[in-house]
Backbone atoms as SQL, in Angstrom:
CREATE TABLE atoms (id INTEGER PRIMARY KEY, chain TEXT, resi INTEGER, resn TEXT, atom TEXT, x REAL, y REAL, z REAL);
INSERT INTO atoms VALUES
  (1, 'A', 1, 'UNK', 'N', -129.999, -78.367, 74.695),
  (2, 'A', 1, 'UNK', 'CA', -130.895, -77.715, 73.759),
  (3, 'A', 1, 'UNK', 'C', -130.122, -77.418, 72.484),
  (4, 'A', 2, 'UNK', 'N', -130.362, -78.036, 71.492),
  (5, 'A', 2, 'UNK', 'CA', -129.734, -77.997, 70.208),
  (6, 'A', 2, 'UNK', 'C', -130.447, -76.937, 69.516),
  (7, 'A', 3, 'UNK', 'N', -129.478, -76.051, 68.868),
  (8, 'A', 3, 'UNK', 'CA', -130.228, -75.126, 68.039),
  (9, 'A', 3, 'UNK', 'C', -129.446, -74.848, 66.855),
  (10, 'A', 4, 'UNK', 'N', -130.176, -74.401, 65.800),
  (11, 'A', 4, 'UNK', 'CA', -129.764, -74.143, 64.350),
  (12, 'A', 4, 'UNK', 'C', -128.958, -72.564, 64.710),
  (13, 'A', 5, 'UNK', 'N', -127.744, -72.584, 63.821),
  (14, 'A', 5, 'UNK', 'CA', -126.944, -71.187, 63.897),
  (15, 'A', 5, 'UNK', 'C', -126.841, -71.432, 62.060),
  (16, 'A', 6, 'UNK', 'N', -127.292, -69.883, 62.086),
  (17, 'A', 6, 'UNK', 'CA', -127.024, -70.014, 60.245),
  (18, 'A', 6, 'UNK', 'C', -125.300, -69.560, 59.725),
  (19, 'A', 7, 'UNK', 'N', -125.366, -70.454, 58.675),
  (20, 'A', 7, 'UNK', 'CA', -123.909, -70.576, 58.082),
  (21, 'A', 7, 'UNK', 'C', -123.059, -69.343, 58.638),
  (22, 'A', 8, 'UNK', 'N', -123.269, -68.612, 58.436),
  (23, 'A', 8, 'UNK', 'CA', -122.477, -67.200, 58.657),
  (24, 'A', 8, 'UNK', 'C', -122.440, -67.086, 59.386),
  (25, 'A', 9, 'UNK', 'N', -122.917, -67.659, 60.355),
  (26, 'A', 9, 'UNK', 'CA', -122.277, -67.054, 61.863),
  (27, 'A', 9, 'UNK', 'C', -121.864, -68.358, 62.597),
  (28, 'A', 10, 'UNK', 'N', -121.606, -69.472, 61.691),
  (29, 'A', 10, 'UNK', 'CA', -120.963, -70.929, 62.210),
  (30, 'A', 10, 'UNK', 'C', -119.596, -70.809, 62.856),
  (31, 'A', 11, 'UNK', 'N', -118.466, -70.166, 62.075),
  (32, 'A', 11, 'UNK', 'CA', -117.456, -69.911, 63.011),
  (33, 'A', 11, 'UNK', 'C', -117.140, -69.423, 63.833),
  (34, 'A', 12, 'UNK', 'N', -117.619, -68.390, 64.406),
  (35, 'A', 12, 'UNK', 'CA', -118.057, -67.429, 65.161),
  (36, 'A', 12, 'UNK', 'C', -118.956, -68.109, 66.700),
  (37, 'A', 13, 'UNK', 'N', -119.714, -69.142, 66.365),
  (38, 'A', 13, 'UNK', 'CA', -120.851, -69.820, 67.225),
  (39, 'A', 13, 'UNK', 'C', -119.824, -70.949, 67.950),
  (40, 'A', 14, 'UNK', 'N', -118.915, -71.150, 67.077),
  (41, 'A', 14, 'UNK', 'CA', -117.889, -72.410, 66.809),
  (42, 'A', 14, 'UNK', 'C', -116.970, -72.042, 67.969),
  (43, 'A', 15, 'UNK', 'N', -116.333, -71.065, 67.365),
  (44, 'A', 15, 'UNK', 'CA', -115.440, -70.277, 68.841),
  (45, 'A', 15, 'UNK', 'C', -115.989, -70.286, 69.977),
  (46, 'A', 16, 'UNK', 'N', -116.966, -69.566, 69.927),
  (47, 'A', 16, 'UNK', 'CA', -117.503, -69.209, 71.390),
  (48, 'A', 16, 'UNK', 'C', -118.006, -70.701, 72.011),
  (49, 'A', 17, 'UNK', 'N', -118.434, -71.600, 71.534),
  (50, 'A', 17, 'UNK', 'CA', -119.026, -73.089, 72.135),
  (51, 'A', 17, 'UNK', 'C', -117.479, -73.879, 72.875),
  (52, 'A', 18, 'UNK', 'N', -116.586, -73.796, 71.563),
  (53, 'A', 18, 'UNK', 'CA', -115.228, -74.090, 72.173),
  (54, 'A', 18, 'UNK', 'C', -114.300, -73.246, 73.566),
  (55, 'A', 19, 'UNK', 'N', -114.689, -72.308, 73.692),
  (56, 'A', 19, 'UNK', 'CA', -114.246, -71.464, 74.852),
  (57, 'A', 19, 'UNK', 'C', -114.923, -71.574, 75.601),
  (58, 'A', 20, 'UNK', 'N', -116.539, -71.505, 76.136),
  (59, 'A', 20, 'UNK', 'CA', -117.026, -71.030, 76.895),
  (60, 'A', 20, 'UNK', 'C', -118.541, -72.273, 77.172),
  (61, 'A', 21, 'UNK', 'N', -117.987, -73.281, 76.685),
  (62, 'A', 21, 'UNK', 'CA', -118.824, -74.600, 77.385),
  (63, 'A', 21, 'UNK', 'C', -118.244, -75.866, 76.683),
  (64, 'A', 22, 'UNK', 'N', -118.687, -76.880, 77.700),
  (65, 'A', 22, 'UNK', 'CA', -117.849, -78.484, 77.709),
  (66, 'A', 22, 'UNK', 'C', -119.216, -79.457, 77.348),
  (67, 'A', 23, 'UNK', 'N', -119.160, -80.369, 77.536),
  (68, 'A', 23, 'UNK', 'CA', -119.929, -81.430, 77.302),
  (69, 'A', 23, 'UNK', 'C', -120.356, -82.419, 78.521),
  (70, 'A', 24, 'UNK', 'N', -121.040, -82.274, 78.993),
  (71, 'A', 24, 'UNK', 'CA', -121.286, -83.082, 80.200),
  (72, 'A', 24, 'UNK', 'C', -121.029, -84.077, 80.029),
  (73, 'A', 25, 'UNK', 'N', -120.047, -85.543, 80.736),
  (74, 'A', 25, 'UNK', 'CA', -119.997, -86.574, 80.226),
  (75, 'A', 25, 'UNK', 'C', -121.225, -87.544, 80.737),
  (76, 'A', 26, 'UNK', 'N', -122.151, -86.928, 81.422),
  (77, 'A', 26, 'UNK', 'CA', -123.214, -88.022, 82.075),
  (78, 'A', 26, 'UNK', 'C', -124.319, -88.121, 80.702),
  (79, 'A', 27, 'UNK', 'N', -124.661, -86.762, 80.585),
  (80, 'A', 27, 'UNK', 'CA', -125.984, -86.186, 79.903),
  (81, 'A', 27, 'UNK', 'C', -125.704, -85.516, 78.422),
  (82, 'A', 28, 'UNK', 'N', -124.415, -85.457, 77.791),
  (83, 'A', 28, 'UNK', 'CA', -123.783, -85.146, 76.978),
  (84, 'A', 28, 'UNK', 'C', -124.671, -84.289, 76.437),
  (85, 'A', 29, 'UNK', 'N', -125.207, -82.990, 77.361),
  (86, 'A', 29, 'UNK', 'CA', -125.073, -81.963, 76.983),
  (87, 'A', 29, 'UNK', 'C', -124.310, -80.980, 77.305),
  (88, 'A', 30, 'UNK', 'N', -124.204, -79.528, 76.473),
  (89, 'A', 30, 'UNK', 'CA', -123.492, -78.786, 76.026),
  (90, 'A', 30, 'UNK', 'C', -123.900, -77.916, 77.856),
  (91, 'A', 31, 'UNK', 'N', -122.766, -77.479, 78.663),
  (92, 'A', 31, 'UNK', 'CA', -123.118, -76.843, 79.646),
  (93, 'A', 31, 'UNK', 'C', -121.627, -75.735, 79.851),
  (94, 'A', 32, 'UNK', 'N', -122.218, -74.665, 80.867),
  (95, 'A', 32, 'UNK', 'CA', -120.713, -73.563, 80.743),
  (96, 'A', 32, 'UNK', 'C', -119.652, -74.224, 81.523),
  (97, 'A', 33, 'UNK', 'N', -118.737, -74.028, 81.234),
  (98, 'A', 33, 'UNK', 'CA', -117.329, -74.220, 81.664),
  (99, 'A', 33, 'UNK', 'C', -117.785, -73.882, 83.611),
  (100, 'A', 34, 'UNK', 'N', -118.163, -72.723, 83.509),
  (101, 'A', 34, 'UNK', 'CA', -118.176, -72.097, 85.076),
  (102, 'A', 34, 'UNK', 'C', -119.201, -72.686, 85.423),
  (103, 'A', 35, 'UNK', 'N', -120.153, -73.232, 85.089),
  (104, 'A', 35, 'UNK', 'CA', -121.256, -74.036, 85.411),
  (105, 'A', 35, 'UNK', 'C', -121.571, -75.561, 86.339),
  (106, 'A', 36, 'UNK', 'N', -120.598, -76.073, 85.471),
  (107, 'A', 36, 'UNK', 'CA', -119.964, -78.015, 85.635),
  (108, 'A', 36, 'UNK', 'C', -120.377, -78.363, 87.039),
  (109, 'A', 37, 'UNK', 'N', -119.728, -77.575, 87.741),
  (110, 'A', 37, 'UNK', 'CA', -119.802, -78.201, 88.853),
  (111, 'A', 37, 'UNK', 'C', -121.432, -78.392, 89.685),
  (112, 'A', 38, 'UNK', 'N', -121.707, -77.367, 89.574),
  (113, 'A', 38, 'UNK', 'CA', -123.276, -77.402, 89.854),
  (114, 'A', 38, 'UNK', 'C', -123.944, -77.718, 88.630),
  (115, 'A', 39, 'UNK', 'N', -124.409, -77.864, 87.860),
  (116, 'A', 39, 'UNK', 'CA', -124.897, -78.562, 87.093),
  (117, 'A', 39, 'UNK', 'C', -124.698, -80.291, 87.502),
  (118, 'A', 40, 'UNK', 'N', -123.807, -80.996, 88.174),
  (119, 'A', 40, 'UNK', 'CA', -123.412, -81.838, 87.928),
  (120, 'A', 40, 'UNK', 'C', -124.521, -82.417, 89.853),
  (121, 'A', 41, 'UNK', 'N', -124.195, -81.362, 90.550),
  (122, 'A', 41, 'UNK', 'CA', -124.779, -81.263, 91.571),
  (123, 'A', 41, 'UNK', 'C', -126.376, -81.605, 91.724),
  (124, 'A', 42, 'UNK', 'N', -126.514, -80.808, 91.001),
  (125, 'A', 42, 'UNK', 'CA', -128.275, -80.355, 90.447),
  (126, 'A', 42, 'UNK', 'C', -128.873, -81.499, 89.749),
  (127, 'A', 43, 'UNK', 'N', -128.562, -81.732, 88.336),
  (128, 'A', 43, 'UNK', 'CA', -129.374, -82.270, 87.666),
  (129, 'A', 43, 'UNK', 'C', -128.579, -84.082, 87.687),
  (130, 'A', 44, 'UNK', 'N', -127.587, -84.327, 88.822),
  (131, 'A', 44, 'UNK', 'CA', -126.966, -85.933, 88.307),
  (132, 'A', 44, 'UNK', 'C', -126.977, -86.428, 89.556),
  (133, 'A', 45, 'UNK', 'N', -126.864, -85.628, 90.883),
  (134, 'A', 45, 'UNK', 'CA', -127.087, -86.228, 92.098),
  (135, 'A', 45, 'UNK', 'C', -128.071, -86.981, 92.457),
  (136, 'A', 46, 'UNK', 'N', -129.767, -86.518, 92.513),
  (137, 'A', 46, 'UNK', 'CA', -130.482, -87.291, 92.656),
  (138, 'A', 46, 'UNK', 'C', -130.407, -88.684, 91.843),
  (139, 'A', 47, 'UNK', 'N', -130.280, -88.912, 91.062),
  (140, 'A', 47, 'UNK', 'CA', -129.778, -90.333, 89.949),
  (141, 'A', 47, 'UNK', 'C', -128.760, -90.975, 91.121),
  (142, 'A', 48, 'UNK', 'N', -127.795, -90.378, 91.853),
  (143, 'A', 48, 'UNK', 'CA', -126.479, -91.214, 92.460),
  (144, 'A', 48, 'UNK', 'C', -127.262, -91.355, 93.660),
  (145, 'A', 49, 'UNK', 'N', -128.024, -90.745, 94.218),
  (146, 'A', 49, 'UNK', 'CA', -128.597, -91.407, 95.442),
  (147, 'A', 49, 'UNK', 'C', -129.332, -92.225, 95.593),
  (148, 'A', 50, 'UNK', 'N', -129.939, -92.208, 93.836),
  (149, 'A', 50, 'UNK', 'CA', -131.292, -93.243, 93.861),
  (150, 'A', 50, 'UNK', 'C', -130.249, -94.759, 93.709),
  (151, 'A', 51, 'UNK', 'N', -129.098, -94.704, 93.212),
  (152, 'A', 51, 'UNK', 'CA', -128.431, -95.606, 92.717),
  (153, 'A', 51, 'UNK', 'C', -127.649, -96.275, 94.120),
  (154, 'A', 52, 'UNK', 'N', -127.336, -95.128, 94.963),
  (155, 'A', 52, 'UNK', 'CA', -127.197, -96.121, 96.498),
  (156, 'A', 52, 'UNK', 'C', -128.120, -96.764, 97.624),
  (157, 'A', 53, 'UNK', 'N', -129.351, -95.750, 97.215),
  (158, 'A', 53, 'UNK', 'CA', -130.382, -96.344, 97.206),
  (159, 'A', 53, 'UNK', 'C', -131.139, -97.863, 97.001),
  (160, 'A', 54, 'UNK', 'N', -130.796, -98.146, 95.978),
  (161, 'A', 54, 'UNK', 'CA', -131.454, -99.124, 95.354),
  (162, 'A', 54, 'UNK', 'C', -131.625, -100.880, 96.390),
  (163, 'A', 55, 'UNK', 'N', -132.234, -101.114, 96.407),
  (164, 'A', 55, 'UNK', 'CA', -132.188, -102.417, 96.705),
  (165, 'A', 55, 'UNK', 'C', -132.511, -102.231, 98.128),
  (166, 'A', 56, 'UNK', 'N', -132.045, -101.232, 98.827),
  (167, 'A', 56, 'UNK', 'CA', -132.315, -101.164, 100.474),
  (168, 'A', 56, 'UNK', 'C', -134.013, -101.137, 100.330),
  (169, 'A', 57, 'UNK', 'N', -134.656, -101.465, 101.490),
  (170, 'A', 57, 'UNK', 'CA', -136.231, -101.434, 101.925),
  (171, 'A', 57, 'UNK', 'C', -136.653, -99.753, 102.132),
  (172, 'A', 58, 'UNK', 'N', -135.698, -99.123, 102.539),
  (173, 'A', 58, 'UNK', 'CA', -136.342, -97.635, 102.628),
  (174, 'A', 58, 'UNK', 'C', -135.780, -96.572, 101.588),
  (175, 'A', 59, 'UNK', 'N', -136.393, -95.973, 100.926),
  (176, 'A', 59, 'UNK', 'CA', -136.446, -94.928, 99.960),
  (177, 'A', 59, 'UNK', 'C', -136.433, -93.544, 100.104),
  (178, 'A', 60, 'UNK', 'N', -135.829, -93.020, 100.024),
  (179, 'A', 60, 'UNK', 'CA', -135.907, -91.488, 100.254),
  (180, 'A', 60, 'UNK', 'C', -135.529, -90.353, 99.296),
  (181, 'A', 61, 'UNK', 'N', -136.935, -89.780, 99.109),
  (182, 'A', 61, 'UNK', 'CA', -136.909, -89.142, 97.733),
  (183, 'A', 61, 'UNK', 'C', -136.564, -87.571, 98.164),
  (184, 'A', 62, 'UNK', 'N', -135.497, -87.112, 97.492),
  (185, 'A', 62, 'UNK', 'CA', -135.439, -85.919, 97.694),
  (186, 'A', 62, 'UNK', 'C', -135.596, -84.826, 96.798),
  (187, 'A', 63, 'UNK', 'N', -136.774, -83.857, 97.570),
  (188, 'A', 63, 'UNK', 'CA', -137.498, -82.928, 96.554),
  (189, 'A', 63, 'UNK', 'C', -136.245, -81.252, 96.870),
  (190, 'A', 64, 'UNK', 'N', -136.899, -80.786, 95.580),
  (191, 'A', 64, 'UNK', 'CA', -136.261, -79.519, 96.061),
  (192, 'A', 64, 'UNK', 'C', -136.721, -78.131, 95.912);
C-alpha cells in the first residue's frame, strides 16, 4: 500500500521505513521486519503449492 508522506515529514518516514520494514522479494511489497516470516507463510504459500501442484490430475485447494 503506497502512500503519500508530505515533504516534512519525508526524513523522518525515511528512517522509520529503513528500520522497521524490508521489501518482500516475491511481492515487492513494503512488509515489517518482525513480520517476513509469516507474511511469507500467508500470502506466498498457497502460490508454492499450486506450483507443485501443477500438472498432477488432482488439485487441492486450500482455503483458510
Amino acid at each position: 500500500d503506497k502512500r503519500h508522506v508530505a515533504s516534512a515529514h519525508f526524513a523522518l518516514h525515511e528512517a522509520h521505513c529503513l528500520r522497521f520494514l524490508v521489501l518482500c522479494p516475491e511481492c515487492e511489497e513494503p512488509v515489517s521486519r518482525k513480520n517476513m516470516e509469516e507474511h511469507c507463510k500467508v500470502e506466498h504459500q498457497q502460490g508454492k503449492e499450486f506450483q507443485l501442484l501443477k500438472g498432477k490430475s488432482t488439485v487441492i485447494i486450500a482455503t483458510k
